[in-house]
Structure formats: structure tokens, C-alpha cells
N, C-alpha and C positions, 0 to 999 in steps of 0.2 A: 410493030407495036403489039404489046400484050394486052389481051382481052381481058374484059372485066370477069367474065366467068369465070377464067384460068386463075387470074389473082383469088379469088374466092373459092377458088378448092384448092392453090396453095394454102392459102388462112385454116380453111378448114382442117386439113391435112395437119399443119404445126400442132393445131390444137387436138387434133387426132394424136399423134406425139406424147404431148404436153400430157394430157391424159392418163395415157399411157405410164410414162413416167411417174405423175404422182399415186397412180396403182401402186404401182411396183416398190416406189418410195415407203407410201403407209405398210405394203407387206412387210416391206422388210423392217420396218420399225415396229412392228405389232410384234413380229419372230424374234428380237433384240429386246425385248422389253423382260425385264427380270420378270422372272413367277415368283407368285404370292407364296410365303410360305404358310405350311400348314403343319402345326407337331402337336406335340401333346400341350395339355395348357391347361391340365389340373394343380397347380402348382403355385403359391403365391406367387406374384407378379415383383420383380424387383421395385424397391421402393422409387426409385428415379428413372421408370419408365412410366408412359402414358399410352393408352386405348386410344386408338387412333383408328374406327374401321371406315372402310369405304375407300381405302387413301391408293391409287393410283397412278404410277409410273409417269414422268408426263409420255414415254416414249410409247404408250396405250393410248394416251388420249389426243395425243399425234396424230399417231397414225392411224386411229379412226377417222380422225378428219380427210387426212390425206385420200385415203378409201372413196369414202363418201364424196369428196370433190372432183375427186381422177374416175369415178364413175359415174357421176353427172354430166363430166364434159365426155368424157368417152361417148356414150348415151347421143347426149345432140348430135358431136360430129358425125361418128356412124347415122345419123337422122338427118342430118343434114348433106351427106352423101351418098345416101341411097333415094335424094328426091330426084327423078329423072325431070332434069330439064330443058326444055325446047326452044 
């Protein structure tokens, strides 16, 4: 029969993983995300385009999130497998 501890650092461990993964996921969608361009732009604007600033890839705003989530759970599981217990 498996112990309850054992199943709870398997869990732990998955989500150590999981973590992991979604790091890796957001990097690579922040590194895949077009760059802004930047040129000259003294120049009349064509009539049938619009100023649009601030405007954002969603593959940026992705994988910010992804970041931010895969190092939150990173975070506990490492915290939560490094509590020695007795």
C-alpha cells in the first residue's frame, strides 16, 4: 500500500513538472513573438491606416502569463519540497 506522503510528493513533483513546462512554454512564446517595428515616420501616414499604440502580440501577452504562472507554481513546489518532514 502507498503512503500518503509518497502520493503527496508524487503530486508535488507533477506540479514541479507542470511548472516547469509552462516556463519554458511562456519563453518560448515571448522569443516567437514578432518585434515592434521601429522606422522613420516623418512622413504623412497613409490615408487608410490608423495609430494604434500600445497594441501587443497576443504571443507577449501569453507568454507573460505563462512566465508568471510556471514561476508561481515552480516556487511552492520547490517550497513545498524542501519542508523536511517527520
Amino acid at each position: 500500500m502507498v503512503s500518503a506522503a509518497l502520493l503527496a510528493r508524487a503530486r508535488t513533483l507533477r506540479a514541479l513538472l507542470a511548472g516547469i513546462a509552462l516556463l519554458v512554454a511562456g519563453v518560448v512564446l515571448l522569443l516567437a513573438a514578432p518585434n515592434p517595428s521601429f522606422g522613420y515616420f516623418a512622413y504623412a501616414p497613409l490615408s487608410d491606416t490608423t495609430f494604434l499604440p500600445n497594441v501587443h502580440p497576443w504571443q507577449e501577452r501569453t507568454g507573460q502569463v505563462l512566465v508568471l504562472v510556471g514561476a508561481v507554481v515552480v516556487a511552492f513546489a520547490l517550497g513545498r519540497l524542501s519542508v523536511r518532514r517527520r
